[in-house]
Legacy VTK file of the C-alpha trace (Angstrom):
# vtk DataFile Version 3.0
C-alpha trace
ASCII
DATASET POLYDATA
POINTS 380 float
17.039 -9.553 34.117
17.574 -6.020 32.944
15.217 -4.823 30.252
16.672 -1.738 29.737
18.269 -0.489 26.886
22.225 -0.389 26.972
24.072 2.892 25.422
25.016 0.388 22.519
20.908 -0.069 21.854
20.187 3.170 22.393
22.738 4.624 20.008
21.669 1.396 17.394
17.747 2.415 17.602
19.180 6.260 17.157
20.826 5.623 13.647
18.081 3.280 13.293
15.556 6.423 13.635
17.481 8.783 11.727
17.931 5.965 9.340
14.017 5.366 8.450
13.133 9.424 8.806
15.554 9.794 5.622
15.709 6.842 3.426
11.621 5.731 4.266
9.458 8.787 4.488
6.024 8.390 4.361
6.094 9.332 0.787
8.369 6.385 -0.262
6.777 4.059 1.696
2.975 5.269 -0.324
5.060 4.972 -3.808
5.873 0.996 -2.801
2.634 0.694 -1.268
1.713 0.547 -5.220
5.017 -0.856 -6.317
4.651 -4.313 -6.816
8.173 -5.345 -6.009
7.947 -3.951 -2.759
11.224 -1.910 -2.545
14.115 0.055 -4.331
17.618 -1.103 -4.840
19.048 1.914 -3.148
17.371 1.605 0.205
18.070 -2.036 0.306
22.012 -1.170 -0.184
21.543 1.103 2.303
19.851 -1.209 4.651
22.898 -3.728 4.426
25.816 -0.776 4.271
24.416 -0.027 7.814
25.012 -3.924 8.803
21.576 -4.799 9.532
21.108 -7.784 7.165
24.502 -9.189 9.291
23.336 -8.215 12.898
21.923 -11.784 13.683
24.504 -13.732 11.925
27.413 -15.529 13.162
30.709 -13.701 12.694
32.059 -17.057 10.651
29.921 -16.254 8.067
30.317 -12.810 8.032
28.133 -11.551 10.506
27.881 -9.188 14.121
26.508 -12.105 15.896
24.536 -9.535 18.283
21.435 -10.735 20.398
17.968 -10.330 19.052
17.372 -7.420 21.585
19.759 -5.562 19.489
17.552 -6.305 16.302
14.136 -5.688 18.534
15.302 -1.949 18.331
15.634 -1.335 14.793
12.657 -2.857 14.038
10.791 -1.156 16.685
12.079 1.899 14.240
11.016 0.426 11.519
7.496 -0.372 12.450
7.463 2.946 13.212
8.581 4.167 9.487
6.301 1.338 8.120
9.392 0.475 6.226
8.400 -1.354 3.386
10.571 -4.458 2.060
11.927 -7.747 2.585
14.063 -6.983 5.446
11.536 -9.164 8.338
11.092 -12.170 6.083
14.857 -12.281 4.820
16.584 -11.914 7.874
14.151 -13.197 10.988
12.313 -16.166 8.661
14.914 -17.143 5.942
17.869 -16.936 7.780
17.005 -17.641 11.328
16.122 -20.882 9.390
19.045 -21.699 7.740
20.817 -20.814 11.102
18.737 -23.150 13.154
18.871 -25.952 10.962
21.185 -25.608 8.597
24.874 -28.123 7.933
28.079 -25.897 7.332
28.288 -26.141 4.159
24.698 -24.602 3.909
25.244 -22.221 6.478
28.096 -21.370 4.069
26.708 -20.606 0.981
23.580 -18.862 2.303
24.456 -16.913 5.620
27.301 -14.973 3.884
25.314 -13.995 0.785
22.628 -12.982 3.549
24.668 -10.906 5.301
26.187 -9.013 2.445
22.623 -8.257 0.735
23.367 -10.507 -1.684
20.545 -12.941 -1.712
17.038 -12.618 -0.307
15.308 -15.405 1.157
11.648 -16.017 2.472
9.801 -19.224 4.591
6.989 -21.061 2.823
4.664 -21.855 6.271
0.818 -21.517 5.893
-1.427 -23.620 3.100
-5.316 -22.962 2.303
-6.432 -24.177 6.323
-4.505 -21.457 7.950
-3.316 -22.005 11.343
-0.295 -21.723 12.510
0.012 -25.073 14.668
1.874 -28.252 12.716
-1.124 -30.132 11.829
-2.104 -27.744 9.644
1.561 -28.517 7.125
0.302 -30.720 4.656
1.573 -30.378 1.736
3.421 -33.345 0.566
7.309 -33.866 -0.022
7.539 -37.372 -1.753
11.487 -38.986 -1.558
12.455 -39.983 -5.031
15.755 -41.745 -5.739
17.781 -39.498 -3.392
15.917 -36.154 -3.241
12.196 -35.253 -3.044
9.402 -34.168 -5.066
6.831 -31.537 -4.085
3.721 -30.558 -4.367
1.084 -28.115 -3.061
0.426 -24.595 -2.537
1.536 -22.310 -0.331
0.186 -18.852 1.355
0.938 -16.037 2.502
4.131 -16.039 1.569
6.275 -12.635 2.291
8.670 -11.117 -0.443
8.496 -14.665 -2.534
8.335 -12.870 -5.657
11.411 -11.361 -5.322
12.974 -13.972 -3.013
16.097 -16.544 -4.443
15.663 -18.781 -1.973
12.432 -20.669 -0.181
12.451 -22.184 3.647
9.901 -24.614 2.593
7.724 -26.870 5.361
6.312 -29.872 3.666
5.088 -33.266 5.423
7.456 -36.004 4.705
5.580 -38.408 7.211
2.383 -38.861 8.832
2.004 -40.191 12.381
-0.335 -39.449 15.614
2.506 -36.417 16.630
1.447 -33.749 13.701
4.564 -32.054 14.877
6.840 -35.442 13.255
7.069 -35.964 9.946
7.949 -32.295 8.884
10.481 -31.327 6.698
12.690 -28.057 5.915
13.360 -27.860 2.295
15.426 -24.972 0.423
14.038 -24.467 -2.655
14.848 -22.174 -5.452
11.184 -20.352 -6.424
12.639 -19.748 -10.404
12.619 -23.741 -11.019
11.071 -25.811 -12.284
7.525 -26.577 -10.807
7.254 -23.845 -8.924
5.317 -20.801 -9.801
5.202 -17.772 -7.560
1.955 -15.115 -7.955
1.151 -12.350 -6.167
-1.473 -11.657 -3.459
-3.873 -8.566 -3.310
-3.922 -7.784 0.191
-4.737 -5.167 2.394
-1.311 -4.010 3.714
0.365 -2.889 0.629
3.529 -2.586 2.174
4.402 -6.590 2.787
4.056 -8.165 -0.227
2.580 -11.798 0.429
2.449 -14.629 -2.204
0.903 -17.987 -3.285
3.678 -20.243 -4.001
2.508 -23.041 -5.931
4.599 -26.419 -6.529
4.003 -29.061 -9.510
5.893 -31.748 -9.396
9.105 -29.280 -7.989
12.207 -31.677 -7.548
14.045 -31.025 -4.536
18.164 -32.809 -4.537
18.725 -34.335 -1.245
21.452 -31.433 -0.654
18.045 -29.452 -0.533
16.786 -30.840 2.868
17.621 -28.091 5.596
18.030 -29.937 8.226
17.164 -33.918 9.926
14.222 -35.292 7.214
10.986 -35.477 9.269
12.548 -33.348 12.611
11.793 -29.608 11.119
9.228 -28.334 13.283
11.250 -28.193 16.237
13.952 -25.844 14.804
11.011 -23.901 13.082
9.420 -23.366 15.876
12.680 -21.366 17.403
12.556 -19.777 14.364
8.908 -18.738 14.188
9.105 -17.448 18.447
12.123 -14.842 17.099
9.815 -13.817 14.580
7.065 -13.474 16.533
8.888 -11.022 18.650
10.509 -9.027 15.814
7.120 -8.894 14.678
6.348 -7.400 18.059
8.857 -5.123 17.736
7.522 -3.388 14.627
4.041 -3.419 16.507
5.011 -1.931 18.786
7.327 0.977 16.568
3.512 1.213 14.877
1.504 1.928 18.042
3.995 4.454 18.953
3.917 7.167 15.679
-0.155 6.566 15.977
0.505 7.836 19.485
2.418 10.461 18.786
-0.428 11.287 15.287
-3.475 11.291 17.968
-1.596 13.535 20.665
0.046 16.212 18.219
-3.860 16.457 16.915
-5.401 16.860 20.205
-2.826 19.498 20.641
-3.524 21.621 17.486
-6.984 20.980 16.523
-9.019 23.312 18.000
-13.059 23.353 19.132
-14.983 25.706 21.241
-12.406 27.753 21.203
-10.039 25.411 22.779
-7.732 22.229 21.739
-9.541 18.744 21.725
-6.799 17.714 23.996
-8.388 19.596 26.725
-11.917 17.492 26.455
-11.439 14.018 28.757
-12.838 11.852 25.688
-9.961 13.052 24.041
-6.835 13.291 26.502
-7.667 9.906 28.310
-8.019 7.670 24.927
-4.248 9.352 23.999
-3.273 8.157 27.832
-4.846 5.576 27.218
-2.811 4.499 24.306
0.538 5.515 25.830
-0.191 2.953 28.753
-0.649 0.310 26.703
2.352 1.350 24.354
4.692 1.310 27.195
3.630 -1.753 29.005
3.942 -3.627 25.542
7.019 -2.490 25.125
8.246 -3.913 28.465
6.853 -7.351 27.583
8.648 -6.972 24.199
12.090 -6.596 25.681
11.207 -9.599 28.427
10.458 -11.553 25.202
13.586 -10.492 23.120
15.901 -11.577 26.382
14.436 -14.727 26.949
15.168 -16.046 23.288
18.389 -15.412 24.047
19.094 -15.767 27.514
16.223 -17.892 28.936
15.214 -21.511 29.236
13.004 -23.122 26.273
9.333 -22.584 28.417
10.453 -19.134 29.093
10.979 -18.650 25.999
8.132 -20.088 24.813
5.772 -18.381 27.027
7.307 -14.956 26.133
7.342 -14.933 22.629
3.252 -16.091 22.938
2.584 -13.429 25.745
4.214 -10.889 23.580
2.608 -11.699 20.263
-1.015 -11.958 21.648
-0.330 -8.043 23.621
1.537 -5.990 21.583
-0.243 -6.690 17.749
-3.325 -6.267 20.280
-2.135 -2.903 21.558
-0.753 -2.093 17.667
-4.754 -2.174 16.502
-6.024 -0.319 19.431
-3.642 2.197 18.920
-4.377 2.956 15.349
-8.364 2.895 16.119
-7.922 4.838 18.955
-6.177 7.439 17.105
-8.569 7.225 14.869
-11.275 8.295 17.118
-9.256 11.163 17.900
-8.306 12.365 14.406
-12.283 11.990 13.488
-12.750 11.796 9.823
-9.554 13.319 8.671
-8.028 9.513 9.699
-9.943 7.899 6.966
-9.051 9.551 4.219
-6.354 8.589 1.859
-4.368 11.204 2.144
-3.595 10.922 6.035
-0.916 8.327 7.128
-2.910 6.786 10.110
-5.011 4.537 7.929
-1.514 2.811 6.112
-0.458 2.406 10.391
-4.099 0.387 10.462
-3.646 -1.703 7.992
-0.568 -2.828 8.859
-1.238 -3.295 12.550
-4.622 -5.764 11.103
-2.627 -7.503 8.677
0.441 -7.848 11.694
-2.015 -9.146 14.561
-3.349 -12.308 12.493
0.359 -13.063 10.878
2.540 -15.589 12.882
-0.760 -16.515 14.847
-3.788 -14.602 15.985
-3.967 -13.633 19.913
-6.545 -16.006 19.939
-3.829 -18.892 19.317
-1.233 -17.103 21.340
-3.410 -17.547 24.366
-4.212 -21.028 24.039
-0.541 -21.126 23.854
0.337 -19.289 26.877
-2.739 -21.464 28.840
-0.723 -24.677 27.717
1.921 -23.346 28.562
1.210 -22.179 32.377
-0.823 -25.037 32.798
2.632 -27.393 32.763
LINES 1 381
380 0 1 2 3 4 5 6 7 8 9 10 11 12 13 14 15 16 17 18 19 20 21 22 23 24 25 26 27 28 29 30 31 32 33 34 35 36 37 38 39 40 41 42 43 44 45 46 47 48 49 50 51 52 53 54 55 56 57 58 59 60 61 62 63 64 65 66 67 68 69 70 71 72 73 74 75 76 77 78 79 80 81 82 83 84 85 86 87 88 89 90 91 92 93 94 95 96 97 98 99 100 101 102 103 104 105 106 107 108 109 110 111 112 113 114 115 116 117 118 119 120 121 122 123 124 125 126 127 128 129 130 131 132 133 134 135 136 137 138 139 140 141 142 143 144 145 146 147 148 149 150 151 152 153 154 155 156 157 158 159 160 161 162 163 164 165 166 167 168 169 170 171 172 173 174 175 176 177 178 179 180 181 182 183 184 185 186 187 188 189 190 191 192 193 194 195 196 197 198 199 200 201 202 203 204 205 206 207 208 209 210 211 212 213 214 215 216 217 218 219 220 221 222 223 224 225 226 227 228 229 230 231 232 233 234 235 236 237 238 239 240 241 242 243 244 245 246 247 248 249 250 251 252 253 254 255 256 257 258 259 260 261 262 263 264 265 266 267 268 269 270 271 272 273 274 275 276 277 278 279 280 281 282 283 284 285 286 287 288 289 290 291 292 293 294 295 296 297 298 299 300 301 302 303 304 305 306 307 308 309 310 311 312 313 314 315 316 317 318 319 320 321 322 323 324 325 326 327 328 329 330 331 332 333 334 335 336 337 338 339 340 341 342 343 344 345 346 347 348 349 350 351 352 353 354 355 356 357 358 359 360 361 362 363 364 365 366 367 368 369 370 371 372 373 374 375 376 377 378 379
């Protein structure tokens, strides 16, 4: 295995960078902070003009068909921008879904509308218990005449509000296996029965919703996927994300780097720069250590969906998602402790970086869940 970056990568994560210095400048991404839909038409365009809403989808329906690796890249960019949006939940939880799971003629209609920025899609995961393990999917899907009727509520649900399309888990079945009796449903959020609210949270920048269902009919051309079999395909889905998540983390870690050690540089104390003291100069090593050894275990984990076995896959996407949103909030404290109090006021950027790397370490699983995974996992 070769984690290195090819010269196709490298020149993707270079229009990636120049990308998210001109279209997502700090200053845009503060004026959507606010926003409440999240993003602007123009940026969006421009996002799918440069092909990134196709990269991960088969060329039949329109897409590049590239390897996640080459998707780890941009996103490592723009988790370094803090690009604001949709992008993560449309194209690494919506359509990674309907990809996994999906018939034709599904694949059809949605992959193709994905990939041209036409439609926006979201997945519909985590209810009032939390967790991110399948016992904790219970909200009911109940079959009537040849489709299904739901209801339930639920959380945390990125970009619903402006989504057309939910990935919806429900429990179809219950057994002694929590992980049976899950189902995928697509469901449109603007009918009938469901009701879609927004979320005050404390990352501005990812919207996240309550999704509520009442009595939402579902047609039987609605089910994504084998009735009662959906966790397994999820869970493909949800590793990817994990690691496109880690990606952005790790994008994150690496502009509060570069904020701590350009202050260290320039701001100056007994009549010499701060970067001089060893508090100082070791926490910004310190942080570039743990930024580059992250960033090895992200590329291991972007291969191995791709290229390795199911366990290594697994156990990569866990080991990556417990480190690198780990590293992403030390980072951002860290750098914190450098900038002293200038970090905490509004005005500076390194607070929006903290936010998001506290709202990213708990989203997709905790590293507290990640290691119980990884234990499992080595255990056999």
């Amino acid at each position: 295995m070769d984690i290195r970056l090819n010269e196709d990568q490298i020149e993707i994560a270079r229009q990636a960078r120049r990308f998210c210095e001109n279209e997502s400048p700090m200053e845009y991404v503060r004026a959507m902070f606010e926003d409440e839909r999240g993003f602007t038409d123009d940026v969006w365009r421009k996002m799918v003009d440069m092909g990134w809403t196709a990269l991960r989808i088969p060329e039949a329906y329109g897409g590049l068909d590239m390897d996640l690796m080459d998707l780890a890249v941009i996103l490592e960019e723009m988790g370094r921008a803090m690009v604001p949006g949709p992008f993560f939940s449309n194209v690494l939880l919506a359509a990674e879904a309907v990809m996994e799971a999906g018939t034709e003629p599904q694949k059809e209609r949605y992959l193709s509308r994905i990939a041209t920025g036409e439609t926006i899609g979201t997945l519909a995961l985590h209810e009032s218990d939390g967790g991110a393990d399948p016992g904790y999917v219970q909200m009911g899907a109940r079959p009537v005449g040849n489709g299904f009727v739901l209801n339930g509520t639920k959380l945390f649900v990125p970009d619903a509000h402006v989504a057309d399309f939910l990935v919806c888990a429900a429990r179809t079945e219950s057994g002694e296996d929590p992980a049976e009796g899950i189902t995928l449903f697509l469901v449109d959020p603007k009918a009938e029965g469901v009701s879609v609210s927004l979320l005050p949270t404390m990352d501005g920048t990812r919207k996240l919703c309550a999704v509520e269902f009442k009595d939402a009919d579902v047609s039987a051309d609605g089910v994504l996927g084998e009735p009662n079999k959906g966790w397994k395909p999820l869970s493909r889905v949800l590793r990817r994300a994990q690691v496109g998540l880690c990606a952005e983390c790790i994008g994150g870690a690496q502009r509060a780097m570069e904020i701590a050690t350009e202050y260290a540089k320039v701001r100056v104390q007994f009549d010499q720069p701060i970067g001089t003291f060893q508090a100082v100069k070791h926490r910004c090593a310190q942080i570039y250590v743990e930024v580059e050894s992250a960033r090895s275990i992200l590329y291991w984990a972007a291969w191995a969906q791709d290229h390795g076995d199911i366990e290594e896959a697994a156990l990569a996407a866990s080991v990556a998602k417990a480190y690198c949103s780990e590293v992403y909030r030390n980072a951002t404290a860290s750098a914190i402790q450098v900038l002293g109090g200038t970090g905490f006021s509004w005005e500076h950027d390194i607070h929006l970086y903290l936010k998001r790397a506290q709202a990213n370490e708990v989203a997709l699983g905790d590293p507290a869940y990640h290691r119980e995974q990884v234990a499992q996992l080595i255990a056999g």
